[in-house]
N, CA, C and O atoms as a Tripos MOL2 file, in Angstrom:
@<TRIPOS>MOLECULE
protein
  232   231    58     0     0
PROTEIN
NO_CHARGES

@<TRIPOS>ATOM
      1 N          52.0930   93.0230   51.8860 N.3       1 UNK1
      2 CA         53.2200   93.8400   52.2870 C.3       1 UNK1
      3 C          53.0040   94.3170   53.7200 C.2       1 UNK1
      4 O          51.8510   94.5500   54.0830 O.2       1 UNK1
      5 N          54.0890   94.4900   54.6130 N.am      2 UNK2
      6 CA         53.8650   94.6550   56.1900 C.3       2 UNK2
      7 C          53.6910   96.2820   55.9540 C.2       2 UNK2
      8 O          54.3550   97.0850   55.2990 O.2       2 UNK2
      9 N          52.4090   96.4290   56.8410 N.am      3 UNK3
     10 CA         52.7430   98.2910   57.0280 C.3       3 UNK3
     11 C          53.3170   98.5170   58.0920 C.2       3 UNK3
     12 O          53.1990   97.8800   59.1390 O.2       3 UNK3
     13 N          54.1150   99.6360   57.8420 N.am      4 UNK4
     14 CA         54.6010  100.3600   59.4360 C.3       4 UNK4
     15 C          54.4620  101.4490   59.2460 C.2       4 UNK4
     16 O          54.8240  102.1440   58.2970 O.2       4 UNK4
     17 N          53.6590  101.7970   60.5760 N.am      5 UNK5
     18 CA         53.5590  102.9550   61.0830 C.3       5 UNK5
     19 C          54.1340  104.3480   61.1500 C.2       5 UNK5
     20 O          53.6430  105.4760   61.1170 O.2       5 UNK5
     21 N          55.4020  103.8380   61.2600 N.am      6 UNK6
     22 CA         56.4880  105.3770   60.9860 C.3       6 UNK6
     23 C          56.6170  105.6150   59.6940 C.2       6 UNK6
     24 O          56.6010  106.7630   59.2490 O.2       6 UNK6
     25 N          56.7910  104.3260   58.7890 N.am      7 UNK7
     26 CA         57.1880  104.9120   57.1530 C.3       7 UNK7
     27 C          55.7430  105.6660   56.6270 C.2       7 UNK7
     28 O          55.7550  106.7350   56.0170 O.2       7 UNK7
     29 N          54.1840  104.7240   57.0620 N.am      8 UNK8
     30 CA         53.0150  105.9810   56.9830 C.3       8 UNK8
     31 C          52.7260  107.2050   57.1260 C.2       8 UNK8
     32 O          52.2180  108.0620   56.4030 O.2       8 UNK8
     33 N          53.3940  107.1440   58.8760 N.am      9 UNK9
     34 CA         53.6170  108.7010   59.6740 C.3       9 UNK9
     35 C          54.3030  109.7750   58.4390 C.2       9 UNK9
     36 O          53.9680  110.9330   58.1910 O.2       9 UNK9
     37 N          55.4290  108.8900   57.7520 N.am     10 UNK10
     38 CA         56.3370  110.1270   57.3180 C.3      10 UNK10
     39 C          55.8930  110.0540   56.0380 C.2      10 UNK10
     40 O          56.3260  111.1540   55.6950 O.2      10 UNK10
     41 N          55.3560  109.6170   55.0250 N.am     11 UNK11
     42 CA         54.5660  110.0740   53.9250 C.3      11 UNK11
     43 C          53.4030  110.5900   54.1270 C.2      11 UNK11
     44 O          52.9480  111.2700   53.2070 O.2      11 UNK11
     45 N          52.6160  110.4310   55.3300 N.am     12 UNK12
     46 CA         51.3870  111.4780   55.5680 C.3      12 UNK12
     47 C          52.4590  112.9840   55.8520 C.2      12 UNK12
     48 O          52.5030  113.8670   54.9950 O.2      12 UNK12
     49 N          53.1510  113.0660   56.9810 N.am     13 UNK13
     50 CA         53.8200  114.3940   56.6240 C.3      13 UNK13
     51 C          54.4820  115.1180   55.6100 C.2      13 UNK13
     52 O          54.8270  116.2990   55.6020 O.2      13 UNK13
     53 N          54.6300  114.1080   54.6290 N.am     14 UNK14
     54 CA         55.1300  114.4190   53.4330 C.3      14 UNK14
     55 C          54.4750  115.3070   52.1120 C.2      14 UNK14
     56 O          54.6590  116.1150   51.2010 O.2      14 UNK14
     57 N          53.4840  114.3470   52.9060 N.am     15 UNK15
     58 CA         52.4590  114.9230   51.3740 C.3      15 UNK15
     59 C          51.7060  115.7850   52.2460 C.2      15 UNK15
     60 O          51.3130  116.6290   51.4400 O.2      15 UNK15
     61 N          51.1230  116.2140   53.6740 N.am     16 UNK16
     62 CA         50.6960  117.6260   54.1920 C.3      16 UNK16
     63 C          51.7510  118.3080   53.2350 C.2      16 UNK16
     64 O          51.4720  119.0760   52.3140 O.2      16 UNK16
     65 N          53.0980  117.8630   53.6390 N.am     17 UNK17
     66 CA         54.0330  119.6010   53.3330 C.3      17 UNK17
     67 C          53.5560  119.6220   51.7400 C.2      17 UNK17
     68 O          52.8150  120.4980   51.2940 O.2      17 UNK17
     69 N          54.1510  118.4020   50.8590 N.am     18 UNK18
     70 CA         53.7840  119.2410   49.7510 C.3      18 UNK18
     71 C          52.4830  119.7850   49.3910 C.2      18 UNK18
     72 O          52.4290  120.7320   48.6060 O.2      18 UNK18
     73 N          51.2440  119.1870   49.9790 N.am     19 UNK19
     74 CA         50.3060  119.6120   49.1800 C.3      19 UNK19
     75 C          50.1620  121.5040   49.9800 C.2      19 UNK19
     76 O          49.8510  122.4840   49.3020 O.2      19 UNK19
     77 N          50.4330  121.5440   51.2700 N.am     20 UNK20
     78 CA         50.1620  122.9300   51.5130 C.3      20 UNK20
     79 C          51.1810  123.7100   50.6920 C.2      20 UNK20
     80 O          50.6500  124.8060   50.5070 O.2      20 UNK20
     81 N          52.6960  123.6960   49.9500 N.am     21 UNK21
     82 CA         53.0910  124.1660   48.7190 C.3      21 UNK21
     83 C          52.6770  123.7900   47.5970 C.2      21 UNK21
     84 O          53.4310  123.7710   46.6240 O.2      21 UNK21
     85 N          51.7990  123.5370   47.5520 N.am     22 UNK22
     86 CA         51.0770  123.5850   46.1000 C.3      22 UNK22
     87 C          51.5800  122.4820   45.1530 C.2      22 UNK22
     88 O          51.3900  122.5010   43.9370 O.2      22 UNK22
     89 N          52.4400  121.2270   46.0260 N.am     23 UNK23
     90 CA         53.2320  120.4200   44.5030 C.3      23 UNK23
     91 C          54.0700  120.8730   44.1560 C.2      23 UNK23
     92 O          54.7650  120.0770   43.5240 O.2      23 UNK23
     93 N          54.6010  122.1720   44.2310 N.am     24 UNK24
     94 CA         55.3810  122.7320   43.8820 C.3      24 UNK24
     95 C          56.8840  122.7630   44.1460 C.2      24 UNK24
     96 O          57.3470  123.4320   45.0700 O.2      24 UNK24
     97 N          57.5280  122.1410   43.4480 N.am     25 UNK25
     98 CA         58.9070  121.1790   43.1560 C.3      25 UNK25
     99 C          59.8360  122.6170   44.0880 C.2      25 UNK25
    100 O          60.2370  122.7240   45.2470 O.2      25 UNK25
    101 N          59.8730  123.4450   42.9910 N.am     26 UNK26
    102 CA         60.5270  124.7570   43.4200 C.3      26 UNK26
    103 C          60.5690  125.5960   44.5230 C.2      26 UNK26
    104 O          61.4990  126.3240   44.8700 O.2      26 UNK26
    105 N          59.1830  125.3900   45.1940 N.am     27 UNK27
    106 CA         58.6500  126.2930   46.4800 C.3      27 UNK27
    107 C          59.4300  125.1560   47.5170 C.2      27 UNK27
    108 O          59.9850  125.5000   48.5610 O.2      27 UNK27
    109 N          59.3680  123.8740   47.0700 N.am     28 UNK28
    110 CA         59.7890  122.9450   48.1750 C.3      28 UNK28
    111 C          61.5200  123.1500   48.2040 C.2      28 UNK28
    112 O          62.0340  123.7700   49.1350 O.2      28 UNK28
    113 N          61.9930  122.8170   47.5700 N.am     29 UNK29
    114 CA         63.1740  123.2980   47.3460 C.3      29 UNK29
    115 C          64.0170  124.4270   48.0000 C.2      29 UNK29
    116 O          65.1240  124.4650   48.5380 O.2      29 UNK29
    117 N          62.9090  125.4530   47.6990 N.am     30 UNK30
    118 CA         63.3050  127.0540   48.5400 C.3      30 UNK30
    119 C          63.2480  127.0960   49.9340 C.2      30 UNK30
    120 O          64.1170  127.6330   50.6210 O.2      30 UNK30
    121 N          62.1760  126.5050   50.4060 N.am     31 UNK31
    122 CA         61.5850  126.2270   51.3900 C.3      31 UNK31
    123 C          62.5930  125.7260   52.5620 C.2      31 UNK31
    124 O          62.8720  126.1360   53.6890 O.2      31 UNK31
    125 N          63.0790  124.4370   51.5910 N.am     32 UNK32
    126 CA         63.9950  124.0350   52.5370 C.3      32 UNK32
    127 C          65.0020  124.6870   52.7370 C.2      32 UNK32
    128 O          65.1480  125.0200   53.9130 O.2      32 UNK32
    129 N          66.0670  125.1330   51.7720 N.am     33 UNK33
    130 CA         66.9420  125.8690   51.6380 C.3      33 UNK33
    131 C          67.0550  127.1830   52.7480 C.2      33 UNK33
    132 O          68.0100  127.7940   53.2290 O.2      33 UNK33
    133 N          66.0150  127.2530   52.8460 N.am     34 UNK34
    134 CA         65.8220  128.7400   54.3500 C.3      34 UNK34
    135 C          65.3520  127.7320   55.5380 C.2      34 UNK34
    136 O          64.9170  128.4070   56.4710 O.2      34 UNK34
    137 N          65.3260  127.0560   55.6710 N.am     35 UNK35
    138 CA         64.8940  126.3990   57.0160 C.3      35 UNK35
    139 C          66.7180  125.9490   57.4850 C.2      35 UNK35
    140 O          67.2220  126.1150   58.5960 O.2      35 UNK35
    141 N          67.3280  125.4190   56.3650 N.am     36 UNK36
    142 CA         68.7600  124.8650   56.4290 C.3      36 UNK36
    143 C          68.9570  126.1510   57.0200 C.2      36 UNK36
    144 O          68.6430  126.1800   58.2100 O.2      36 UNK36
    145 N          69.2830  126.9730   56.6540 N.am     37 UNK37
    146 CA         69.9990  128.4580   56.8170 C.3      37 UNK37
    147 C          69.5070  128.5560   58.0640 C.2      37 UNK37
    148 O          70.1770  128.2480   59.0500 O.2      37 UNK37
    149 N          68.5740  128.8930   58.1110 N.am     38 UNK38
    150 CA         67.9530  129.3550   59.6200 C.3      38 UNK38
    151 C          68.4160  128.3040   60.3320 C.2      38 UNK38
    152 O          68.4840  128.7450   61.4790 O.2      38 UNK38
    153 N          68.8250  127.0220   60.3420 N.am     39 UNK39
    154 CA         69.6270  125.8290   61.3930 C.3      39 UNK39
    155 C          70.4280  126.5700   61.9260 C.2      39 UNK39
    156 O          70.5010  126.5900   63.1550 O.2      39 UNK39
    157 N          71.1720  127.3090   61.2020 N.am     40 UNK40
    158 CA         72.9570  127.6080   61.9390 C.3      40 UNK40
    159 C          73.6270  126.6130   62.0390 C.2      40 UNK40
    160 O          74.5750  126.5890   62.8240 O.2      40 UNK40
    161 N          73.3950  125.8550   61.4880 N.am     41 UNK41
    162 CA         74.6770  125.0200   60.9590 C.3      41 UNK41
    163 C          75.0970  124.5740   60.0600 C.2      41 UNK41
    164 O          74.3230  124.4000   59.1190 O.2      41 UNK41
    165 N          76.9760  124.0480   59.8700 N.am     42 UNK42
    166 CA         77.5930  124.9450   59.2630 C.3      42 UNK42
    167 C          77.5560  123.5540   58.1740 C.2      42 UNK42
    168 O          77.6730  122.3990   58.5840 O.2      42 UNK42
    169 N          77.3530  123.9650   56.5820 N.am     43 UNK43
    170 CA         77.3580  122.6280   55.7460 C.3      43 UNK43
    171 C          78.4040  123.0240   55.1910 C.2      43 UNK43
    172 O          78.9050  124.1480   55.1450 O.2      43 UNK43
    173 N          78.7390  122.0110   54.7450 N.am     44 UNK44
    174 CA         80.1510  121.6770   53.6040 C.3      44 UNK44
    175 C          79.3250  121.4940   52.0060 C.2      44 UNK44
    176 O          78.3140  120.9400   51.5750 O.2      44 UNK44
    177 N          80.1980  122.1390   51.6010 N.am     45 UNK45
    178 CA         79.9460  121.9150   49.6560 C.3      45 UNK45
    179 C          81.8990  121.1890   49.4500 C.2      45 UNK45
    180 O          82.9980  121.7420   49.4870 O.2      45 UNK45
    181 N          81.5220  119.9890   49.2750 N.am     46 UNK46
    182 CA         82.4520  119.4620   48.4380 C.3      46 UNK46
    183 C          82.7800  120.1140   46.5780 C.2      46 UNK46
    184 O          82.1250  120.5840   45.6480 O.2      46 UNK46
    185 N          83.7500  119.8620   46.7920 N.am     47 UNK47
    186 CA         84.2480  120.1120   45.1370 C.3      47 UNK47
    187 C          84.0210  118.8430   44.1150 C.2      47 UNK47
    188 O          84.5140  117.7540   44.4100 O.2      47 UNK47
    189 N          83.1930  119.0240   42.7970 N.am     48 UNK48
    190 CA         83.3000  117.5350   42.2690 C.3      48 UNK48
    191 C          83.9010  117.1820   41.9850 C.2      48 UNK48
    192 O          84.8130  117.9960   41.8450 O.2      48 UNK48
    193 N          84.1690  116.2230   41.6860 N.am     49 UNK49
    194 CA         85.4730  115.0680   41.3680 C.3      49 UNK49
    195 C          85.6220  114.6820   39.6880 C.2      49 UNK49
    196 O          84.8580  114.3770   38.7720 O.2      49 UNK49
    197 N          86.4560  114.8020   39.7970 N.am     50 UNK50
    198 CA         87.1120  114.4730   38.0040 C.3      50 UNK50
    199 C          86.1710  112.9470   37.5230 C.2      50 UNK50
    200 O          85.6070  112.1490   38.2720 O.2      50 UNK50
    201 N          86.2180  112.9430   36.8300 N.am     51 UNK51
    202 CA         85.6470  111.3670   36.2850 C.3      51 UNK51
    203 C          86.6340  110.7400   35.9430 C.2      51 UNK51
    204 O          87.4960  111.4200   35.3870 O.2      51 UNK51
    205 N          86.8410  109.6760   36.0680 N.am     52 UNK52
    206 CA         88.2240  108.7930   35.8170 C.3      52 UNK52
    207 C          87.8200  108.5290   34.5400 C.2      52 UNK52
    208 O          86.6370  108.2470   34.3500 O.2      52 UNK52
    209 N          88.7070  108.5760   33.4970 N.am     53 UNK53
    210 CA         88.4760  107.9940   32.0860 C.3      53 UNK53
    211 C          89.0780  106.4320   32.2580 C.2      53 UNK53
    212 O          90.2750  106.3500   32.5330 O.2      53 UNK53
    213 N          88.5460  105.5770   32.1560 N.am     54 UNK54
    214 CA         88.4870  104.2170   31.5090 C.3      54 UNK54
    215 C          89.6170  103.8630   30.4580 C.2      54 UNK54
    216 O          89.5990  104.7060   29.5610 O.2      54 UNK54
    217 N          90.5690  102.9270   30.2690 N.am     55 UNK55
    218 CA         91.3480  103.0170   29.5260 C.3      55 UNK55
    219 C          90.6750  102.6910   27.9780 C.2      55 UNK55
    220 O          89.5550  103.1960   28.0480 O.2      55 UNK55
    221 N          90.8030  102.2010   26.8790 N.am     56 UNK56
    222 CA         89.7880  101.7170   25.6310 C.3      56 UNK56
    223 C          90.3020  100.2670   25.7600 C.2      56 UNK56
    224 O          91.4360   99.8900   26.0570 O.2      56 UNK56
    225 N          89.4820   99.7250   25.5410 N.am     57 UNK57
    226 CA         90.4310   98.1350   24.9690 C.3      57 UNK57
    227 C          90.4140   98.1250   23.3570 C.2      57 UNK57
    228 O          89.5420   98.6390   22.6570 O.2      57 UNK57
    229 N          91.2270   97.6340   23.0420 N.am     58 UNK58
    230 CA         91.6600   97.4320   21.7290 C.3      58 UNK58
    231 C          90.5980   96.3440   21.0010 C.2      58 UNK58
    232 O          90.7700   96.0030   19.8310 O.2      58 UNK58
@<TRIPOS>BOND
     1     1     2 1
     2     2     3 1
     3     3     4 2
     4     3     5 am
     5     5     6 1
     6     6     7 1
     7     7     8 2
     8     7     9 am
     9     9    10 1
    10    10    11 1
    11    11    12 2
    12    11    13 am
    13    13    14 1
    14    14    15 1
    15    15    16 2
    16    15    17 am
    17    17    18 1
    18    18    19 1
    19    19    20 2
    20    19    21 am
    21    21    22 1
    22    22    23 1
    23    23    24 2
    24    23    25 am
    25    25    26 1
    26    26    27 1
    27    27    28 2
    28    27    29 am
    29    29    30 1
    30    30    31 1
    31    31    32 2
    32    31    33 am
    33    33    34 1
    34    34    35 1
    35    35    36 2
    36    35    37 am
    37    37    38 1
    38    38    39 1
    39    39    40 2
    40    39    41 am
    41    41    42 1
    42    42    43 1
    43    43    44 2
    44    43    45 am
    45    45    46 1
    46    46    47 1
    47    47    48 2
    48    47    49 am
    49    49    50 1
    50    50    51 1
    51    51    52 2
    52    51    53 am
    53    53    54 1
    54    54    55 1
    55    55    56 2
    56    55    57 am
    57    57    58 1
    58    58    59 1
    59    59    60 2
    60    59    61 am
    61    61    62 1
    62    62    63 1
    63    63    64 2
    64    63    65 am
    65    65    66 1
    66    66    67 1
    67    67    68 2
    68    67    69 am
    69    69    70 1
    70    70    71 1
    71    71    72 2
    72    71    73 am
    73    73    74 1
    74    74    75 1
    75    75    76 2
    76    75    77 am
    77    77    78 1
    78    78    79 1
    79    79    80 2
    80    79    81 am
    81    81    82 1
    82    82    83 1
    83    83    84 2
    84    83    85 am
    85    85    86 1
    86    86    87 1
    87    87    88 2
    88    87    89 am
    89    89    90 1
    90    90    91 1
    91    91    92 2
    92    91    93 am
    93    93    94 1
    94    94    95 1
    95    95    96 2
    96    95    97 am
    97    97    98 1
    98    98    99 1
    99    99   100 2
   100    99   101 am
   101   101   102 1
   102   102   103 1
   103   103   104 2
   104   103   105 am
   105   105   106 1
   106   106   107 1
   107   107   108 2
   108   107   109 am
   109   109   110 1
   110   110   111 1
   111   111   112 2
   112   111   113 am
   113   113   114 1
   114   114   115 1
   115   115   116 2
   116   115   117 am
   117   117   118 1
   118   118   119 1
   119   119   120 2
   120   119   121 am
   121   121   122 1
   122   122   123 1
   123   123   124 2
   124   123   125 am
   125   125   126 1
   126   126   127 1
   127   127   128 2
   128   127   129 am
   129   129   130 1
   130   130   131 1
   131   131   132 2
   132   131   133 am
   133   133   134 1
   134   134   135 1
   135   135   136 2
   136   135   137 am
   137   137   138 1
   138   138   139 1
   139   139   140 2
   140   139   141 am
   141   141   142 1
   142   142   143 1
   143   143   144 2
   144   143   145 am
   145   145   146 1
   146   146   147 1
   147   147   148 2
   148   147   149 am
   149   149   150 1
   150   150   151 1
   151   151   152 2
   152   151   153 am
   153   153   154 1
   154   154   155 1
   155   155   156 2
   156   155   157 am
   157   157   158 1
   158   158   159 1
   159   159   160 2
   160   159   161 am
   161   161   162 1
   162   162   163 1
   163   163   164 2
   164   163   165 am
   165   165   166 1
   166   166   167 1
   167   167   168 2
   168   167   169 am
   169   169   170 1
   170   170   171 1
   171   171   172 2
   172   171   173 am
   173   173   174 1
   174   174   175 1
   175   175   176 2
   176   175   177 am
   177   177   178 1
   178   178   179 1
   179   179   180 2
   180   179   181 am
   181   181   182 1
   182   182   183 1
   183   183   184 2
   184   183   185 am
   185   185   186 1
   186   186   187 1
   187   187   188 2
   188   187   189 am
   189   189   190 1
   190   190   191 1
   191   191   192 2
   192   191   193 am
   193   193   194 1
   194   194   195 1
   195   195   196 2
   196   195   197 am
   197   197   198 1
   198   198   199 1
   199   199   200 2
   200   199   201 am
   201   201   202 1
   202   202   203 1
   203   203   204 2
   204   203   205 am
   205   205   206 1
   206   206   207 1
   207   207   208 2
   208   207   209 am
   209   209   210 1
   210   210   211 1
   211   211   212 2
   212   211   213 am
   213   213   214 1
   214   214   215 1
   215   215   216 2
   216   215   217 am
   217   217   218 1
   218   218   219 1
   219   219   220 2
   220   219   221 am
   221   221   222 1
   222   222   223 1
   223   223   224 2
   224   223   225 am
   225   225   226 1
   226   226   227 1
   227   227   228 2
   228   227   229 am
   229   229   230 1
   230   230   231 1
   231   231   232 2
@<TRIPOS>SUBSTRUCTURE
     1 UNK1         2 RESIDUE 1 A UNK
     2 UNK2         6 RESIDUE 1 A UNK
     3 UNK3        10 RESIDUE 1 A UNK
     4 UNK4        14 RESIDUE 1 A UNK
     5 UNK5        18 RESIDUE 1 A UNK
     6 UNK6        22 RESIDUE 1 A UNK
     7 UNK7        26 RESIDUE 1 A UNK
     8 UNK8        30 RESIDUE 1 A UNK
     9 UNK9        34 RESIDUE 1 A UNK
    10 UNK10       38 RESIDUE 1 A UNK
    11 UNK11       42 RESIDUE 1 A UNK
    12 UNK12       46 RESIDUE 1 A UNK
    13 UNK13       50 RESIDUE 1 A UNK
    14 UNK14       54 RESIDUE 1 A UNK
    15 UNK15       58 RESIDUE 1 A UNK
    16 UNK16       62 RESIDUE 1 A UNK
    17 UNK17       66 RESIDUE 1 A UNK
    18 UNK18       70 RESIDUE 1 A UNK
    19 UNK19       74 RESIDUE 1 A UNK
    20 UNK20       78 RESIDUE 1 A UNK
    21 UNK21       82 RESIDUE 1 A UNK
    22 UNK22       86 RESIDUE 1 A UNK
    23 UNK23       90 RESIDUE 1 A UNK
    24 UNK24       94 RESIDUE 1 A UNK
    25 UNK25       98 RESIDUE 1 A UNK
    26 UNK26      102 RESIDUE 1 A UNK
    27 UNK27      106 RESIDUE 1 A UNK
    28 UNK28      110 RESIDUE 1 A UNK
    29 UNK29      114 RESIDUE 1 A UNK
    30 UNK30      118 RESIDUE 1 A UNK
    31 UNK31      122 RESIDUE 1 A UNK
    32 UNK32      126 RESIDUE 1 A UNK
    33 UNK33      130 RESIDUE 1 A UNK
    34 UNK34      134 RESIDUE 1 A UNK
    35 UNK35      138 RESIDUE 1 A UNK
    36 UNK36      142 RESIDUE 1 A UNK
    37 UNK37      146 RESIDUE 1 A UNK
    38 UNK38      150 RESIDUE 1 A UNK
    39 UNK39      154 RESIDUE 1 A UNK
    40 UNK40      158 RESIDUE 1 A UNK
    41 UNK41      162 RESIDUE 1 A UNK
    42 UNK42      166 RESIDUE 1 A UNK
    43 UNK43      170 RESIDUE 1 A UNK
    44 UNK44      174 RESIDUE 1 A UNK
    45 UNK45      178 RESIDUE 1 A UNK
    46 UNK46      182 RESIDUE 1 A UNK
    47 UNK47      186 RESIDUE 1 A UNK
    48 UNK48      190 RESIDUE 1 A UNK
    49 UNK49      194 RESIDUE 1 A UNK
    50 UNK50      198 RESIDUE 1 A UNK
    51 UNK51      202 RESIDUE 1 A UNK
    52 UNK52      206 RESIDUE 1 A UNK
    53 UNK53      210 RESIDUE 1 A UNK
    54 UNK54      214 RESIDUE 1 A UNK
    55 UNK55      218 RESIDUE 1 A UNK
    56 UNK56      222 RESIDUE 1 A UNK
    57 UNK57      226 RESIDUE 1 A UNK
    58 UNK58      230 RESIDUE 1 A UNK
């Protein structure tokens, strides 16, 4: 398999961040969530969308 360098780069930074949160699914989560905020910029929350029902076939 070819290695590259950047996709390495960014799973070594990956796993610094998680392992200095502890693995921790939730802390990462939060984590980000205040870094977004602290961006100042402005996100959109879409509304979800209906599910189309499928007609039955007979």
């Amino acid at each position: 398999m070819l290695q590259d360098p950047i996709v390495e780069e960014i799973h070594r930074i990956r796993e610094e961040y998680a392992k200095r949160l502890g693995y921790d699914l939730h802390k990462i989560c939060e984590e980000m969530r205040q870094r977004q905020a602290q961006a100042g910029r402005k996100a959109v929350t879409r509304m979800p969308r209906k599910p189309r029902i499928q007609p039955q076939a007979a």
